[in-house]
C-alpha positions in Angstrom: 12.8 -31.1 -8.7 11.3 -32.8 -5.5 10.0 -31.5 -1.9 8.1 -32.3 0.7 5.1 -30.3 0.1 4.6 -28.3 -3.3 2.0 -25.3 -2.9 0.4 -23.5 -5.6 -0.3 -20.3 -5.3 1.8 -17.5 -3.2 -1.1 -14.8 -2.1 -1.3 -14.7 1.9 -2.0 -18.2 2.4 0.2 -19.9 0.2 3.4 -17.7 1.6 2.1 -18.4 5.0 1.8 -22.0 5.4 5.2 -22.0 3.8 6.8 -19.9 5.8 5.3 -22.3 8.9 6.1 -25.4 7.6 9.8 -23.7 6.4 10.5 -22.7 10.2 9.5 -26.9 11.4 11.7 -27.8 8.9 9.6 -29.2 5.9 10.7 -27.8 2.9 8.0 -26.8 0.4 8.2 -25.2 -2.7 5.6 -22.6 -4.0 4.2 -22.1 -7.7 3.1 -18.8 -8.8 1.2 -18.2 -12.3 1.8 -14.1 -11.2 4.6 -11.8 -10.7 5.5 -10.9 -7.4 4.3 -7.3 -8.2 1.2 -8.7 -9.5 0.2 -10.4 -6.0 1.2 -7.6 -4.6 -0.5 -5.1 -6.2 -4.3 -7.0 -4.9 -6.4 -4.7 -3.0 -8.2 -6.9 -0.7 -8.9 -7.6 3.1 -7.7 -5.9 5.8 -9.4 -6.4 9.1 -7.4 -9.6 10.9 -8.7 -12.1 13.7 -7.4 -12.3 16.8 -6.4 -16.1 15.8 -4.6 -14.9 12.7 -2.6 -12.3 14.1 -1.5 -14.9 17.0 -0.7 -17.3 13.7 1.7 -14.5 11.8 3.3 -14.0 15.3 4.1 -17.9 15.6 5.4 -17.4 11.3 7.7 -14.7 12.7 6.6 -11.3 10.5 4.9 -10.0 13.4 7.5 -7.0 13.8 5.9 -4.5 11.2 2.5 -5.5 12.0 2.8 -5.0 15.4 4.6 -1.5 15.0 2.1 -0.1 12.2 -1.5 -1.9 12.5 -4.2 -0.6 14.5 -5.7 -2.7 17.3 -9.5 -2.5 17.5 -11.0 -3.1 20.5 -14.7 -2.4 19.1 -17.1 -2.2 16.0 -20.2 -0.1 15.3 -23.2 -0.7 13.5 -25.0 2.6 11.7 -28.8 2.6 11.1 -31.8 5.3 11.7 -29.3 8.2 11.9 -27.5 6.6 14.8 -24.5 4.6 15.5 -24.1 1.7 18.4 -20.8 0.6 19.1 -20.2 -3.0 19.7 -17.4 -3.5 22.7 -15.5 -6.2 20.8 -12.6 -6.5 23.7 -15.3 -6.1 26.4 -17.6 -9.0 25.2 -14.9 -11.4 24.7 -12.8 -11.2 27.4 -10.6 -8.9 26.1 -9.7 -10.1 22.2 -8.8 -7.6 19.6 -8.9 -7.1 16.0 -6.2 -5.9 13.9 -6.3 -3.8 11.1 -3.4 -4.2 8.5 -4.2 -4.3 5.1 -3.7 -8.0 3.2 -1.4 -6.0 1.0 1.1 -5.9 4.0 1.1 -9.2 4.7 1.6 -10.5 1.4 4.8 -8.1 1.4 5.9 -9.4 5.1 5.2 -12.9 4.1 7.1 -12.6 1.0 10.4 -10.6 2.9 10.6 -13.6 5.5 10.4 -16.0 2.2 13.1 -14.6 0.7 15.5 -14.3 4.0 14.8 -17.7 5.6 15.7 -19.1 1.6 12.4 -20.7 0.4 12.0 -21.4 -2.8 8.8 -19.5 -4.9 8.6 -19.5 -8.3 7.0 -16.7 -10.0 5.3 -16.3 -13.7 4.7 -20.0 -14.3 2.2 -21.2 -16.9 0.3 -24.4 -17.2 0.1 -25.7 -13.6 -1.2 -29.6 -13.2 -1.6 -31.9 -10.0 -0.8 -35.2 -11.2 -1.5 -38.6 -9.2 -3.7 -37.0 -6.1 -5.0 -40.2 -4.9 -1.4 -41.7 -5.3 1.2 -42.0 -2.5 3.7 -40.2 -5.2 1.8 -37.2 -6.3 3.6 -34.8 -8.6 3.2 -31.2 -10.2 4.4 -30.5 -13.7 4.4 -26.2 -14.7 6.3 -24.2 -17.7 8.6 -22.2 -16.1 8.9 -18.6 -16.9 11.6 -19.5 -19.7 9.2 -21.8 -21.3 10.9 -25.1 -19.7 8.4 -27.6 -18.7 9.1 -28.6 -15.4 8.5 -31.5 -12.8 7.8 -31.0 -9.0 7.8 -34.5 -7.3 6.2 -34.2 -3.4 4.4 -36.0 -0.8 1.7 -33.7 -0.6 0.0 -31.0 -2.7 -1.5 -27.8 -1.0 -4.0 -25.9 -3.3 -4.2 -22.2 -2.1 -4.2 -20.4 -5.7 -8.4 -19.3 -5.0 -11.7 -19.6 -6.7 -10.2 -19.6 -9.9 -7.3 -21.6 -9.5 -6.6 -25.5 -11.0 -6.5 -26.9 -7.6 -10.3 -27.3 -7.0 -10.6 -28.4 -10.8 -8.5 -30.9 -10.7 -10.4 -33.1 -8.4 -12.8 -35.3 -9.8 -16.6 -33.8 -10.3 -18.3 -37.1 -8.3 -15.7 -36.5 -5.8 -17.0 -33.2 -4.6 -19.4 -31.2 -3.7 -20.4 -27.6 -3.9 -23.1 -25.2 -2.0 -23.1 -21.7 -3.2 -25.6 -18.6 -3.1 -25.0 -15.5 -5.3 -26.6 -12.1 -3.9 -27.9 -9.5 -6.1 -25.4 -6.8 -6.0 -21.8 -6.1 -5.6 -19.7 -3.9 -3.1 -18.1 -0.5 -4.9 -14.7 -0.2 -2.8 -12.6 3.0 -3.5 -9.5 3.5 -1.4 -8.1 7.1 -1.0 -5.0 9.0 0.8 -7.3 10.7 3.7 -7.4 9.8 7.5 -10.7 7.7 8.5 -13.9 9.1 9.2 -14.1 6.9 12.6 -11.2 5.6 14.9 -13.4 1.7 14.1 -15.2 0.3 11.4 -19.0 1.2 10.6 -21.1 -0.8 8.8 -24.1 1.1 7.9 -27.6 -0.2 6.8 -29.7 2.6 4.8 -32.4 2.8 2.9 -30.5 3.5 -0.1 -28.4 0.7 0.2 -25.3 -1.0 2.7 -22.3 1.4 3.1 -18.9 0.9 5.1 -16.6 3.1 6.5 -12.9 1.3 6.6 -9.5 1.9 7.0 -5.7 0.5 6.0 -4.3 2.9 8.1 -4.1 6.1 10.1 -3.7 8.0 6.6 -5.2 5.5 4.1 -9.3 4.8 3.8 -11.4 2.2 2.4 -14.7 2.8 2.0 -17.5 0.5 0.3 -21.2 1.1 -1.2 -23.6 -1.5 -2.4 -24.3 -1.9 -5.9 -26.2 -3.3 -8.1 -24.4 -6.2 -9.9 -24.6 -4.5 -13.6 -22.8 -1.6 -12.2 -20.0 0.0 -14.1 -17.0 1.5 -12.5 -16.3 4.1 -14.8 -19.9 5.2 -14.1 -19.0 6.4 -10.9 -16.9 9.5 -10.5 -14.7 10.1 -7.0 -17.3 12.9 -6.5 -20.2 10.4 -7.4 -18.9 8.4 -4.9 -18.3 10.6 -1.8 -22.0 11.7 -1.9 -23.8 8.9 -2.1 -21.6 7.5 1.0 -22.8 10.6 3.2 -26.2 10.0 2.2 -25.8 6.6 3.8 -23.9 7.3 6.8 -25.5 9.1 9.9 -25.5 12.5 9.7 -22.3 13.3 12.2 -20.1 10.9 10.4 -21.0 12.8 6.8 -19.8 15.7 8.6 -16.4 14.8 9.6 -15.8 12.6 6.3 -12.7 13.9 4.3 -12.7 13.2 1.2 -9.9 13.3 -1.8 -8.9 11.2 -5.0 -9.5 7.7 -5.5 -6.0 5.4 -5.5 -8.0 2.4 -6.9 -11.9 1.4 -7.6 -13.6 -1.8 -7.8 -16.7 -3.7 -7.8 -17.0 -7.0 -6.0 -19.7 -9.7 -6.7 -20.7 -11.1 -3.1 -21.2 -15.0 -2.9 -20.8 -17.6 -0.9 -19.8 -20.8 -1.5 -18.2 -23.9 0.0 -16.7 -27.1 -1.4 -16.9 -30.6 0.5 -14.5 -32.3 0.9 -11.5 -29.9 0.6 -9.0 -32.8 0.3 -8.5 -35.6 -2.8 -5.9 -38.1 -2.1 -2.8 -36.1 -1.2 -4.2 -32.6 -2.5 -5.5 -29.8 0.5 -7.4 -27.2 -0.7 -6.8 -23.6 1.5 -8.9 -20.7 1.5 -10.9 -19.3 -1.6 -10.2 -22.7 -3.6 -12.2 -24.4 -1.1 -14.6 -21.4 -0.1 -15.7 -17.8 -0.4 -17.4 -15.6 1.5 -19.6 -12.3 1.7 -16.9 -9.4 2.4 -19.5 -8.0 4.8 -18.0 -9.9 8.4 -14.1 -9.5 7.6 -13.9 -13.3 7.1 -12.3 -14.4 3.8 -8.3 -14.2 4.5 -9.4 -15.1 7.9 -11.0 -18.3 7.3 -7.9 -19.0 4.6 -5.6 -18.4 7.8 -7.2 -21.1 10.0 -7.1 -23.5 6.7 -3.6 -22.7 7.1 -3.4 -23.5 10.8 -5.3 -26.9 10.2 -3.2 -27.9 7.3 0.4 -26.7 9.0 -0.2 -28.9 12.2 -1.3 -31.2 10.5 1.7 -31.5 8.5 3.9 -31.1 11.7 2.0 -34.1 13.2 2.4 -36.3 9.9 6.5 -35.1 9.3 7.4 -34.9 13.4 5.2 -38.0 14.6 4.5 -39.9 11.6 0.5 -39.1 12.5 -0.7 -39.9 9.0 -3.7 -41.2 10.9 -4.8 -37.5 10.9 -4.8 -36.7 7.2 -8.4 -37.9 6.7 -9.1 -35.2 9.4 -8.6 -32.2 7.0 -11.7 -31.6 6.0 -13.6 -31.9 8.8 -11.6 -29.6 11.6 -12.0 -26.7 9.0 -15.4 -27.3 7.7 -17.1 -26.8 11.2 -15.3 -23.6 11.4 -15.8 -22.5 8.0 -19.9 -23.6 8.1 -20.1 -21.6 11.2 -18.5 -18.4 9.4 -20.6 -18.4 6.4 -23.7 -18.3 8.4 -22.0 -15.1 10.3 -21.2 -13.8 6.6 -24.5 -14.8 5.3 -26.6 -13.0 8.6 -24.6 -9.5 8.7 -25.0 -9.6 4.7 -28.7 -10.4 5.3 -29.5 -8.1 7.8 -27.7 -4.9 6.6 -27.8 -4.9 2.7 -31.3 -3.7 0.6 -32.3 -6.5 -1.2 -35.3 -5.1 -3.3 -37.6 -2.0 -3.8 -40.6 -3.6 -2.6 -39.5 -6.1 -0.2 -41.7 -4.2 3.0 -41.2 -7.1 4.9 -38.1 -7.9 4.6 -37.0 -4.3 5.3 -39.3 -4.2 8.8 -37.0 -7.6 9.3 -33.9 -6.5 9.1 -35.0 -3.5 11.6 -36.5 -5.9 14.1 -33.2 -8.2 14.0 -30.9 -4.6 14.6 -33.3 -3.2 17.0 -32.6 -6.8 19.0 -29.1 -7.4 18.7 -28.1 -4.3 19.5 -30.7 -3.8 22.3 -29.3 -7.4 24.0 -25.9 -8.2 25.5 -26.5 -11.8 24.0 -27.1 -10.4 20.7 -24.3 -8.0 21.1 -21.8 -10.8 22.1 -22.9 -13.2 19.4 -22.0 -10.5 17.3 -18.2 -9.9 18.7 -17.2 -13.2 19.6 -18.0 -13.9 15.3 -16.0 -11.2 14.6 -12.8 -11.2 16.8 -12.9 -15.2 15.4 -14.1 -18.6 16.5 -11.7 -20.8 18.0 -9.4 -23.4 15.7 -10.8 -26.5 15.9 -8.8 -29.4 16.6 -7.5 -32.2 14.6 -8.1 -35.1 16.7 
C-alpha cells in the first residue's frame, strides 16, 4: 500500500485532518486499532471554540452541527451562593462557543469519510512507524484478518492520544516532556434530562469543584471533583444528584432535574506537554503531544488547531513545494498550546479544593474570583481564553 500521508488514529482529529487534506487533494490513509463503534461510543468533550467550529465548516460537516448545537454566547462562574455570568460574545467582539458533543463529530467526520471515499482502516493490531528521520518513512500494522501489512508515505501524522505508539516511537533523547498530576479526578455522569442552566457553570464550593453541562437541549453532563481513589460503583445516581446540589447555588439546586445515569466515569486531571511534537517525518496531534485539565473546554480544542497547523502545512508542502515550513510544526502549535495549559492550569487552580487545611490557599482562590469577576480585564481575560486564542501562523 502507499499514500501520501498515513495517519494513525481515527478519533476527531485523525478523521479531521483527513477529511481536510482529502478535500485539497492529498490522499491519506487512516489506521485504527478500534472499531468504529468503539470510537464512537467515547464520552468526552463537548464545548467547541469559535476557531474549531470555523475549521469543521471549511471540512464540510458543518450541516448537522449547525442545525442541532447550541451557540453560547456566555459562561458563568458559581461561588458563595451566587452566580456571575461572563459575556463571552460581548467581551470578544462577538465570538461564540458551540456546544455539540465530540461524540457528534466523530459520527459527522466519519459520514463525510465514508462519502468523499477515504480510506480508514478499523480493528488493526500492532501499529509501527518505521524510518521517521528518513525521507521514505513507512507504517507496517496486522490487519483485522491477521495480514501484516505495509503503508509506504511521505509523512506520518500521529493523532492515536496519550496512549498511542506515535509519541513512543520517537527516540527518548529526542524529546522532552513537562507534566503535573492533580490530586483528584472529575466524576462525570450524563443523563436524559434538559439542563439546569441555558450556559455552562462552573462552581467552586467548599466541598469540592462541580459543573453543570450540557450535550443538548435534552441530554446533561454534569461533573463533581473527586478524590483520585474514588470508585465509580461507590457512587449511586442518587449519591450523585445530592452532592451536586450541595455544590451549586441554591436556585440552581432548585430547578435541577434529575433521572438515571446513561454512563459514569472518573477522570484523572493532568497536564502535560511533549517538546518537540515532530521526529523526522512524524507529527504528533492532540493528546499524543499534550493533555490538558478538562476544567477550560480545551483538549479537542487544542487537537483541532494541531490539526489546522498540520493541514496547511501540508497544503503548503503538496501545493507549493514549501518544505521549508516543516521544521515550523512545532513551534506554531506550541505557543498556542503553552498558552492554553496555563488557562487549564489557572481555572483548575482557582476553582477546585486542593486540601483540608490549605486556609490560605482557599482565601486565594477567593481573592483571585472576587477580582476577575469584579474587573472587565479580568472578565475578558477569562472569555477571550475560552471562545479560543487565535491560530498561530506558520511562517
Amino acid at each position: 500500500m502507499k499514500t501520501q500521508v498515513a495517519i494513525i488514529g481515527a478519533g476527531p482529529s485523525g478523521l479531521l485532518l483527513g477529511q481536510l487534506l482529502q478535500r485539497q487533494g492529498i490522499d491519506n490513509v487512516i489506521l485504527e486499532r478500534r472499531s468504529g463503534e468503539y470510537v464512537l461510543g467515547r464520552i468526552r468533550a463537548g464545548v467547541l471554540e469559535q476557531g474549531m467550529v470555523d475549521l469543521l465548516r471549511e471540512a464540510g460537516v458543518d450541516e448537522r452541527m449547525d442545525a442541532e448545537g447550541l451557540p453560547h454566547d456566555g459562561v458563568e462562574l458559581a461561588f458563595d451562593n451566587r452566580r456571575v455570568r461572563i459575556d463571552l460574545a460581548g467581551l470578544t467582539g462577538g465570538k461564540q462557543v458551540m456546544v455539540y458533543g465530540q461524540t457528534e463529530v466523530t459520527r459527522d467526520l466519519m459520514a463525510a469519510r465514508q462519502a468523499t471515499g477515504g480510506t480508514t482502516l478499523y480493528e488493526v493490531d500492532d501499529v509501527q512507524p518505521h524510518n521517521l528521520d528518513t525521507e521514505r518513512p513507512y507504517v507496517t500494522f496486522v490487519d483485522k484478518h491477521g495480514e501484516t501489512q505495509r503503508l509506504d508515505c511521505d509523512y506520518v501524522a500521529g493523532c492515536d492520544g496519550y496512549h498511542g505508539v506515535s509519541r513512543q516511537s520517537i527516540p527518548k533523547d529526542r524529546i522532552e516532556e513537562f507534566e503535573r498530576v492533580y490530586p483528584f479526578g472529575w466524576l462525570g455522569l450524563l443523563s436524559d434530562t434538559p439542563p439546569v442552566a441555558d450556559e455552562l457553570i462552573y462552581a467552586r464550593h467548599e466541598r469540592g469543584f462541580a459543573l453543570c453541562s450540557m450535550r443538548s437541549e435534552t441530554r446533561s453532563r454534569y461533573y463533581l471533583q473527586v478524590p483520585l481513589e474514588e470508585k465509580v460503583e461507590d457512587w449511586s445516581d442518587e449519591r450523585f444528584w445530592e452532592e451536586l446540589k450541595r455544590r451549586v447555588p441554591e436556585d440552581v439546586a432548585a430547578k435541577l432535574v434529575t433521572g438515571p445515569s446513561l454512563e459514569k466515569s472518573i477522570a484523572p486531571l493532568r497536564s502535560f506537554v511533549v517538546e518537540p511534537m515532530q521526529y523526522g517525518r512524524l507529527f504528533l496531534v492532540g493528546d499524543a503531544a499534550h493533555i490538558v485539565p478538562p476544567t477550560g473546554a480545551k483538549g479537542l480544542n487544542l487537537a483541532a488547531s494541531d490539526v489546522n497547523s498540520l493541514y496547511r502545512l501540508l497544503v503548503k508542502v503538496y501545493h507549493e513545494g514549501r518544505t521549508d515550513l516543516i521544521p515550523n510544526y512545532s513551534r506554531a502549535c506550541l505557543k498556542r498550546i503553552w498558552k492554553a495549559e496555563r488557562f487549564s492550569w489557572w481555572m483548575t487552580s482557582m476553582l477546585h479544593k486542593f486540601s483540608d487545611e490549605e486556609d490560605f490557599g482557599s482565601r486565594m482562590q477567593q481573592a483571585e474570583l472576587d477580582y476577575v469577576t469584579g474587573s472587565e480585564a479580568g472578565l475578558t481575560t477569562i472569555a477571550e481564553n475560552y471562545v479560543g486564542l487565535p491560530y498561530e501562523s506558520l511562517e
